[in-house]
C-alpha positions, 0 to 999 in steps of 0.5 A: 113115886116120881110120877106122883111128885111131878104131877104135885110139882106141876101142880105147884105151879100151875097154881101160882101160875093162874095169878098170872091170868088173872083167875087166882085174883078172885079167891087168892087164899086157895090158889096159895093153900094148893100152892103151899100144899102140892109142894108139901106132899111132891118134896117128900114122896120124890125123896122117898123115889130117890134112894129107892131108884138108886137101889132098883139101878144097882140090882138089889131089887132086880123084880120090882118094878122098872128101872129108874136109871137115867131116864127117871132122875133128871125129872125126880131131881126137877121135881125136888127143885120145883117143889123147893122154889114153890115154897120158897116163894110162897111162904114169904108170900103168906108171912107178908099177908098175915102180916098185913092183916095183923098191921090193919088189926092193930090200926083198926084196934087203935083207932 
């Protein structure tokens, strides 16, 4: 499950990181759909890996799966986090877009 939310937490940002290259500039609608989308399935699925971690690190399920000691929570945790600012940034980012597209409609419809 860690694994999965690091990919989509990569993912996150590798998206918003294509407006630096300038690739995301030709269709910025998708680029911030992926980007609000990697987040929305990386921040529930580490959440789900957490609690199951810390049960395998306990011994209550001593023959599924590896342990998640030490060696998988640093990452889950920095998964969380980089899915949590992914949002942060990018919904602000979407409100102001919808934003301004409603002040032109209103210009346009007052003209």
């Amino acid at each position: 499950m860690a694994k999965v939310s690091g990919f989509f937490a990569l993912g996150a940002v590798g998206f918003l990181g294509n407006f630096a290259t300038g690739t995301a500039w030709l269709n910025p609608g998708i680029f911030v759909a992926f980007a609000l989308l990697c987040p929305l399935i990386a921040i529930p699925t580490v959440h789900i890996a957490l609690p199951h971690s810390r049960l395998r690190s306990s011994g209550r399920y001593p023959h599924r799966g590896h342990r998640f000691d030490d060696e998988g929570r640093g990452p889950a945790l920095a998964n969380i986090l980089t899915g949590w600012l992914t949002l942060i940034v990018c919904l602000p980012a979407v409100l102001v877009f919808v934003g301004l597209i409603a002040g032109l409609a209103v210009l346009v419809d007052s003209v």
